[in-house]
C-alpha positions as CSV (number, residue, x, y, z in Angstrom):
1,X,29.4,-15.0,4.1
2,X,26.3,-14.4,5.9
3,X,23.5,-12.3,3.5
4,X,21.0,-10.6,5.6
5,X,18.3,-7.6,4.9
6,X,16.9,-4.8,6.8
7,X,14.1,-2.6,6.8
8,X,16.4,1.1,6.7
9,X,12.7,3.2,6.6
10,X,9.3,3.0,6.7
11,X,6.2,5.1,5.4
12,X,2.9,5.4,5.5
13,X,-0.1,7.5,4.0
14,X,-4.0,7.5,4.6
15,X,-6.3,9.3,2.1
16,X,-7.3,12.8,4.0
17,X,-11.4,11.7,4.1
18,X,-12.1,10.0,7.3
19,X,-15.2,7.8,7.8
20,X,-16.8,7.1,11.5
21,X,-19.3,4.8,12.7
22,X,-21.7,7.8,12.8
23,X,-21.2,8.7,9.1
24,X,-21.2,5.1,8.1
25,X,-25.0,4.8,9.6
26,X,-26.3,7.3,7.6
27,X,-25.8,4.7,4.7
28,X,-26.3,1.8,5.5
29,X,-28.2,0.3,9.1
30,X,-25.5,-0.3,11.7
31,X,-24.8,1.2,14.7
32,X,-21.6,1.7,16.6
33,X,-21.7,-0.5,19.4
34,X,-22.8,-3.4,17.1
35,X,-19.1,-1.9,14.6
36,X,-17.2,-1.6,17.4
37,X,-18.0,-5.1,19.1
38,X,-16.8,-7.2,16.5
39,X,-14.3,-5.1,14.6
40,X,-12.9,-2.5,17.0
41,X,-12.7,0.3,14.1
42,X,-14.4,3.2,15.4
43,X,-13.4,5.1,12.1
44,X,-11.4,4.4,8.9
45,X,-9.8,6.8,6.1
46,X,-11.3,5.9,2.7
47,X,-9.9,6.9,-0.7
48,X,-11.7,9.7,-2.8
49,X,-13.1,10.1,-6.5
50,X,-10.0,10.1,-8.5
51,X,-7.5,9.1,-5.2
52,X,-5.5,5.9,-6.3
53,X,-3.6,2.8,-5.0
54,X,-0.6,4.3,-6.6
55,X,-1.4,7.5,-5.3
56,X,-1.4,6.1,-1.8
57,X,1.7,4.1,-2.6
58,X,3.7,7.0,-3.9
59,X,3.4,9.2,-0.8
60,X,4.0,6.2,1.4
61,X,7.4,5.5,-0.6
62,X,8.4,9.3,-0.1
63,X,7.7,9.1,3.4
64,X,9.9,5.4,3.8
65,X,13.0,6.7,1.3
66,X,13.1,10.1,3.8
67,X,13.1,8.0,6.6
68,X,15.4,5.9,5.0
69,X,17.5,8.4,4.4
70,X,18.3,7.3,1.0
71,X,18.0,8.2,-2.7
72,X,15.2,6.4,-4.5
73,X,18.0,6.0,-7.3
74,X,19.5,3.4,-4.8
75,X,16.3,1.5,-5.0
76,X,17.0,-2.4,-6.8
77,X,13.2,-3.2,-6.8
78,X,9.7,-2.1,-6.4
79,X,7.4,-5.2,-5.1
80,X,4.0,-3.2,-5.0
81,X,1.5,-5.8,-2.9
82,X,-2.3,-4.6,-3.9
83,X,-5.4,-6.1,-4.3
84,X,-7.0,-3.0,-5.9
85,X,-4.4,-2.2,-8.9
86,X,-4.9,1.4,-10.8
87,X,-5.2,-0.8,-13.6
88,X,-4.8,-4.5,-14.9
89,X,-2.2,-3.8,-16.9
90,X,0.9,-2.0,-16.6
91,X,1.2,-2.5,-13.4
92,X,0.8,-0.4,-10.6
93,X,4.0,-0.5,-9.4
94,X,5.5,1.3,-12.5
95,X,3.5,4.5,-11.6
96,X,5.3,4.3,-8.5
97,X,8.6,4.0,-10.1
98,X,8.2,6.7,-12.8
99,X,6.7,9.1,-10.0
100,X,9.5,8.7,-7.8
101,X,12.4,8.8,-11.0
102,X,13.3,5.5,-10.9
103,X,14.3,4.2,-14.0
104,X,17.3,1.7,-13.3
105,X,15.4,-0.9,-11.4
106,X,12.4,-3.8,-12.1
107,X,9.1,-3.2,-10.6
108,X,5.9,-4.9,-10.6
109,X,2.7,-6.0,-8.3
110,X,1.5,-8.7,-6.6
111,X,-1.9,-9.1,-6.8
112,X,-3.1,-10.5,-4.0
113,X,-5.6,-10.2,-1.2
114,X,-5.0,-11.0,3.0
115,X,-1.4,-12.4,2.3
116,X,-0.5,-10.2,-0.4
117,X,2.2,-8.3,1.9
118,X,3.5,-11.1,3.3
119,X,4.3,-12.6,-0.1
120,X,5.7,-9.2,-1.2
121,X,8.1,-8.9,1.5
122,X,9.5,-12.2,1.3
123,X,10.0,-12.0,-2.2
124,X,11.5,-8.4,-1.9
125,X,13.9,-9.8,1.1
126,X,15.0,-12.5,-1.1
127,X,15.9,-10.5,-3.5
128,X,17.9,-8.2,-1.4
129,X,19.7,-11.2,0.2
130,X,20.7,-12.6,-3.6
131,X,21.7,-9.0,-4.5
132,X,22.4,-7.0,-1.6
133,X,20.1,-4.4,-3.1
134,X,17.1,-1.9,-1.7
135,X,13.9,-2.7,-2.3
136,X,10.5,-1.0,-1.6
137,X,7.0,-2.9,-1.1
138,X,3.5,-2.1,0.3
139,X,-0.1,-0.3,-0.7
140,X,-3.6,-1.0,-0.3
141,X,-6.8,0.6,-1.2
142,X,-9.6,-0.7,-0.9
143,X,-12.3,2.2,-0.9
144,X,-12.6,2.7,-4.3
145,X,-14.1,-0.5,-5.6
146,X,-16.5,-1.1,-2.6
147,X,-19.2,0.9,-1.3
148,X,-20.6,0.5,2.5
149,X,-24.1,-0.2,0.7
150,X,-22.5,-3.7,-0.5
151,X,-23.3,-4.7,3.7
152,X,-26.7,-4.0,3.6
C-alpha cells in the first residue's frame, strides 16, 4: 500500500493596511531605491491594533477549506506554524479550531521562526500519511511585535 498526501486547497489572507516605501520613510530614514535594491518589497501589508495571527490564520483557513471544497469537520489536524503566537499559552492554533467549529481533532503551534513552515508541513504530511486524514497548517504575523523604528 502506497500512503501519499496532497495539498486539496489553499488560502491566503493579508491584513487590509498596506505599507510602501514612501510611508515607511516618513518613519524611519530610508529611501526606496536603497528598499528596493536589496529586498525587492516595494510595499508590504502590516497587521493593525487589535489584528491577530489567529485572526490572519482563520481567514486564510476559510479561504483553503472553500477551495478545498471540504467541511472543516473533515479536518484530522491543525499544525499552526507562527513565530508571533496570540498568546504563549493555549495555543494559537486552538483559536483557529474553535473559530472554524472544529472540535473532533488535535491542534497546536509550532513556534518557530524562517523554517517554521517547513517543519509544520512535514509534520502535518506525516501525519496524513500515518492516518490518511486532512490537515491544515500556515500563519504569520509579524507586524505587531515590531515597529519600523527598531531599523533606525
Amino acid at each position: 500500500m502506497t500512503l501519499r498526501s496532497v495539498i486539496l486547497g489553499t488560502g491566503h489572507y493579508l491584513p487590509k493596511k498596506r505599507m510602501t516605501n514612501a510611508d515607511l520613510m516618513s518613519l524611519v530614514d530610508t529611501n526606496d531605491e536603497w528598499i528596493v535594491e536589496r529586498t525587492g518589497i516595494r510595499a508590504r501589508h502590516i497587521a493593525s491594533e487589535g489584528e491577530t495571527t489567529s485572526m490572519l490564520a482563520i481567514e486564510a483557513a476559510k479561504a483553503a477549506i472553500a477551495d478545498a471544497k471540504i467541511d472543516a469537520t473533515s479536518i484530522d489536524l491543525i499544525v499552526l506554524a507562527t513565530a508571533t503566537p496570540d498568546y504563549t499559552f493555549p495555543s494559537t492554533a486552538t483559536q483557529v479550531q474553535a473559530a472554524l467549529g472544529i472540535t473532533r481533532t488535535g491542534c497546536g503551534h509550532v513556534a518557530r521562526a524562517c523554517g517554521r513552515c517547513r517543519l509544520a508541513h512535514r509534520g502535518r504530511f506525516l501525519f496524513a500519511m500515518g492516518r490518511g486524514g486532512q490537515p491544515s497548517a500556515g500563519s504569520r504575523s509579524v507586524s505587531p511585535p515590531f515597529s519600523p523604528r527598531c531599523l533606525t
